[in-house]
C-alpha positions in Angstrom: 0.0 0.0 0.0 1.1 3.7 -0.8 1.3 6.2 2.3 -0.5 8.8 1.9 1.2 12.2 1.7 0.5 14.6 4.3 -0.1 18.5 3.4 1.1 21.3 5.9 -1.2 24.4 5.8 1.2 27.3 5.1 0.4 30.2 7.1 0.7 33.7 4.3 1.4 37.2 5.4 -1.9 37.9 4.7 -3.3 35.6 6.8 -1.1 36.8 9.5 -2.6 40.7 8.9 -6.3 39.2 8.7 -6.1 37.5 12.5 -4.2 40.8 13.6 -7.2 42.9 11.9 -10.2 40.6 13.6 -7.8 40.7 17.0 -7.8 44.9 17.0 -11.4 44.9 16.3 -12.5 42.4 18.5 -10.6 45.2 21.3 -12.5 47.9 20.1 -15.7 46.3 20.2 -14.7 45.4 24.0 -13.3 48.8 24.2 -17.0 50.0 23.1 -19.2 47.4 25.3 -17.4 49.2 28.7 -17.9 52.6 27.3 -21.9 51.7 26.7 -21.5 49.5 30.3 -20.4 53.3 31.7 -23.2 55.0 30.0 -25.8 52.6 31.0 -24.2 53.1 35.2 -25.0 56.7 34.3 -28.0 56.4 33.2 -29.3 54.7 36.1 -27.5 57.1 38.3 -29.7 60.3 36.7 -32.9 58.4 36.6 -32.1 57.9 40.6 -31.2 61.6 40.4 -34.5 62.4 38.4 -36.7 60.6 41.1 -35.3 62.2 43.9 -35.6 65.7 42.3 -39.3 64.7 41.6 -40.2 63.4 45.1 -38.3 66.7 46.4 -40.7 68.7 44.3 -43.5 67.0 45.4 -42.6 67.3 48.9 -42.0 70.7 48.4 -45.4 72.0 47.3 -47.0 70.2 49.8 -49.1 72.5 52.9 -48.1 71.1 56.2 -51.2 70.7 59.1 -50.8 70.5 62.7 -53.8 69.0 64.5 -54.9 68.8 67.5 -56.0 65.1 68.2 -58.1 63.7 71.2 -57.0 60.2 71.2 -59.8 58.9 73.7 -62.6 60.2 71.8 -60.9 59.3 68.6 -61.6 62.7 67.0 -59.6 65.9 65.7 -60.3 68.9 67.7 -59.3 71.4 65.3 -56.4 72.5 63.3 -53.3 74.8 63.6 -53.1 76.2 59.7 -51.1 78.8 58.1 -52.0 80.8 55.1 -51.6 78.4 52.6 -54.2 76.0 53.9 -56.7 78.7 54.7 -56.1 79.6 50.9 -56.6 76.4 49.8 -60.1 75.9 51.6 -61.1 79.3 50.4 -60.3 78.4 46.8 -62.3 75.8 47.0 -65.2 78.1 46.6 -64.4 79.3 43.0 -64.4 75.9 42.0 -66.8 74.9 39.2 -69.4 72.4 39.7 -67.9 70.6 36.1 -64.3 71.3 38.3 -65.5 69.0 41.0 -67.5 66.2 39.7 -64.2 65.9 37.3 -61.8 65.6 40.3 -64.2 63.1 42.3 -64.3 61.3 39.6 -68.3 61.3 39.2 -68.9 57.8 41.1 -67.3 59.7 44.5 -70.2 62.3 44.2 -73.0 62.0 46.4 -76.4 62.6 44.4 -77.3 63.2 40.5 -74.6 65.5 39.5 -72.1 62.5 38.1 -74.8 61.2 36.3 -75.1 64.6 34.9 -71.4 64.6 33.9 -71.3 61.1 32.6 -74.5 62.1 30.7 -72.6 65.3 28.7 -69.6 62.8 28.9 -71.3 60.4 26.2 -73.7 62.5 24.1 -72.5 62.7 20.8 -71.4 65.9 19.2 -74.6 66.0 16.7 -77.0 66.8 19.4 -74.8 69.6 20.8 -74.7 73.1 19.4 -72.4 73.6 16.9 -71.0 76.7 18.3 -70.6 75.2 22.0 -67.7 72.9 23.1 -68.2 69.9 26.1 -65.2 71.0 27.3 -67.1 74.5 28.6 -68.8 72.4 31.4 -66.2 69.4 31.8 -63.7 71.1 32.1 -64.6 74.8 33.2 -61.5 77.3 33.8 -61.2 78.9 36.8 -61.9 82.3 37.9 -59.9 83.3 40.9 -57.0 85.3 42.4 -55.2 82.6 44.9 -51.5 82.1 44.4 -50.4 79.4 41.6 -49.2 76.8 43.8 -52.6 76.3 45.3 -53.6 74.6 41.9 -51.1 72.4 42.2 -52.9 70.6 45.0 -55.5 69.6 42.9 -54.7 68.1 39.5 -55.5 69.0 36.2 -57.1 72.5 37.0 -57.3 75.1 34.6 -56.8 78.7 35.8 -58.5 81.4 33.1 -55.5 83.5 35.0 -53.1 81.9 32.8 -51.6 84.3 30.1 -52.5 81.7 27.3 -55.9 82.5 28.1 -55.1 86.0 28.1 -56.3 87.1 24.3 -59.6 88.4 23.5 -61.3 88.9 20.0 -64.4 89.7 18.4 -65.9 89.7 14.7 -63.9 90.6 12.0 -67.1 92.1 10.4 -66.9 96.0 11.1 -70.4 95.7 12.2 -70.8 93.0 15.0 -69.8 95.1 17.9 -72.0 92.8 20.3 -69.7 89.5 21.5 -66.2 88.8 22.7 -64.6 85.7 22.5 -61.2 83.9 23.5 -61.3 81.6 20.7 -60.2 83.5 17.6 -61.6 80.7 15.1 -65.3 81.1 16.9 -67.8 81.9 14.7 -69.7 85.4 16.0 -72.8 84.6 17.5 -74.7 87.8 15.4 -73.6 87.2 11.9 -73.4 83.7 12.4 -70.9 84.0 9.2 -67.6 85.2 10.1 -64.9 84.2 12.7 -64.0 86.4 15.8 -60.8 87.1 14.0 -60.0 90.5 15.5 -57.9 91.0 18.2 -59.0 93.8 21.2 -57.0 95.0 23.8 -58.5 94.3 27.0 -58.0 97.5 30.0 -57.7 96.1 33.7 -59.9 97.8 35.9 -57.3 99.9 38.2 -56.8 98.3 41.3 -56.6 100.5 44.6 -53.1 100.9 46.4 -52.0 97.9 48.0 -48.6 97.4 49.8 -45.8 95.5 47.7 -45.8 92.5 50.3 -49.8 92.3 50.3 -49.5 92.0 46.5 -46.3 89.7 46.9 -48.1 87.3 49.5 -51.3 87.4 47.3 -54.3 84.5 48.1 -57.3 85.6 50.2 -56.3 85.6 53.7 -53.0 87.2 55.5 -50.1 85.3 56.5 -49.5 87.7 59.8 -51.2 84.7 61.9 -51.6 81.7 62.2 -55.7 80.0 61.8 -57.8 77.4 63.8 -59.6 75.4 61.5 -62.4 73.1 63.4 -63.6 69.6 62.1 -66.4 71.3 60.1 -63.8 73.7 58.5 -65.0 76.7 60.0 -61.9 78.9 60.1 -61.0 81.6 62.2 -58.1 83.2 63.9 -56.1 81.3 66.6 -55.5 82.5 69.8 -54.7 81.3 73.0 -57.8 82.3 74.6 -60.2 80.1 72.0 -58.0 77.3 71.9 -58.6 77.2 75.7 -62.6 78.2 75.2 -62.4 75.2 72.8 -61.3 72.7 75.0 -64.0 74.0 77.5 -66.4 73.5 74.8 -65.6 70.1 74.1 -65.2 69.5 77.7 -61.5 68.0 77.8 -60.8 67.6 81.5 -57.9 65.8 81.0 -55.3 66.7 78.4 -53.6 63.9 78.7 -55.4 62.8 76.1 -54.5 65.5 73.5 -52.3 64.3 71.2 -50.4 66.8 68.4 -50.3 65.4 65.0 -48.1 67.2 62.0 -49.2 66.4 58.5 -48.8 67.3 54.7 -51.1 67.2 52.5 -50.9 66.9 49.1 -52.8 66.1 46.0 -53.9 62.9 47.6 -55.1 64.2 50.6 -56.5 67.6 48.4 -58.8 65.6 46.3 -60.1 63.7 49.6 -60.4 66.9 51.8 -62.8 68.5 48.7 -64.6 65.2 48.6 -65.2 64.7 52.6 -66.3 68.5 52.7 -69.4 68.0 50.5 -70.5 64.7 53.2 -69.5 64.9 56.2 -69.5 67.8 59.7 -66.1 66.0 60.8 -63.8 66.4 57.7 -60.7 66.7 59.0 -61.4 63.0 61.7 -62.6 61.2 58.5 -59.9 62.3 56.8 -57.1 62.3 59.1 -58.1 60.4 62.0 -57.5 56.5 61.4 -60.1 55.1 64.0 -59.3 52.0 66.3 -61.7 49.1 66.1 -64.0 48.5 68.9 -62.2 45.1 70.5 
């Protein structure tokens, strides 16, 4: 039998330059998967960063609460408020009915007035006027003078305060004179043709003198004092002679049984503050107050 010959593979110089090639790259790619292991350690180090700022923010708009809590009868006496809370109450007023349905969500109303809202919710557009939008009583702006931050503490409200809100036009026919509108693609409500195209220039009623930090401070109430606010809501100033002809009243023999309580309230606690206040005479116990089960 013939042996067989055997063949050595011959490495080439250009083999040699390939493996040296596919060898750099193969570092570079490395090179590159640390770089985007870095980026992706930053990322997750901002995103940290981004929560934190947020949480911060939130915190920070919050209105803090002291109450005044008789653990025996398992009840809130009153409250010890500044301004801001006051303000908050008070703007509670110049809400729109639409305003509060929409933040209760309509099934957290007590009576008809979510079936009402569901009920403008779901008509179709063909059965509305053309020249009237939904929006006018779901979502109603509103009309008030409390500080910016207040809105904050209930969400999605819209303030007809806010300079977007600010322009004001009526027909571009020379003789409508007789509507004004904020939309400048309305149609005018007397021609019934033409678009209130026409920009006017609105002039503010002048306001009389106030003091720089009255005007600074702004809101409805003054920040010189601080405010008892009882169950009910009632507000007035605090002092130390009706915080003592409270206790009297609610016939506290033993303070012992007072405990102070510091809260914050937030949007959480906004929406159920509005909500308590339109059911119950002890808002501030059914809110606050976490009652112990009779054993």
């Amino acid at each position: 039998m013939r042996a067989a010959k055997s063949s050595d593979t011959v490495t080439t110089p250009e083999d040699l330059s390939e493996v040296s090639d596919l060898s750099s790259k193969l570092d570079e790619l490395s090179s590159k998967l640390d770089e985007l292991g870095e980026l992706s350690s930053k990322l997750d180090e901002l995103s940290e960063l981004s929560s934190k700022l947020e949480s911060l923010s939130i915190e920070a708009t919050k209105v803090s609460l002291k109450l005044l809590v008789d653990v025996k009868g398992q009840r809130v006496l009153f409250a010890e408020a500044g301004k801001d809370f006051v303000d908050f109450l008070f703007n509670i007023m110049s809400l729109p009915v639409g305003t509060v349905v929409r933040l209760l969500n309509k099934k957290g109303m007590v009576g008809s007035l979510g079936s009402i809202y569901g009920s403008i919710e779901r008509l179709s557009y063909v059965y509305m006027q053309s020249f009237q939008d939904k929006d006018i009583l779901l979502k109603p702006k509103v009309l008030n003078s409390a500080p910016t931050n207040l809105t904050l503490l209930l969400p999605d409200i819209e303030s007809s305060n806010d300079p977007k809100h600010k322009g004001f036009y009526r027909c571009s026919g020379y003789d409508c004179r007789s509507y004004i509108a904020e939309d400048p693609e309305a149609t005018c409500l007397q021609c019934r043709s033409r678009q209130m195209s026409s920009q006017v220039i609105l002039i503010k009623t002048e306001k009389k003198d106030l003091s720089s930090s009255s005007e600074a401070e702004g809101g409805f109430v003054k920040g010189v004092v601080k405010y008892m606010v009882m169950d009910d809501l009632t507000v007035e100033p605090m002092s130390a002679i009706s915080s003592i002809a409270l206790l009297n009243r609610f016939n506290i023999k033993d303070v012992g049984v007072l405990q102070e309580k510091t809260i914050k309230i937030g949007m959480d606690e906004a929406v159920r503050l509005l909500k308590a206040s339109l059911q119950s005479n002890t808002v501030l116990t059914d809110v606050f107050f976490v009652k112990k089960a009779n054993v």
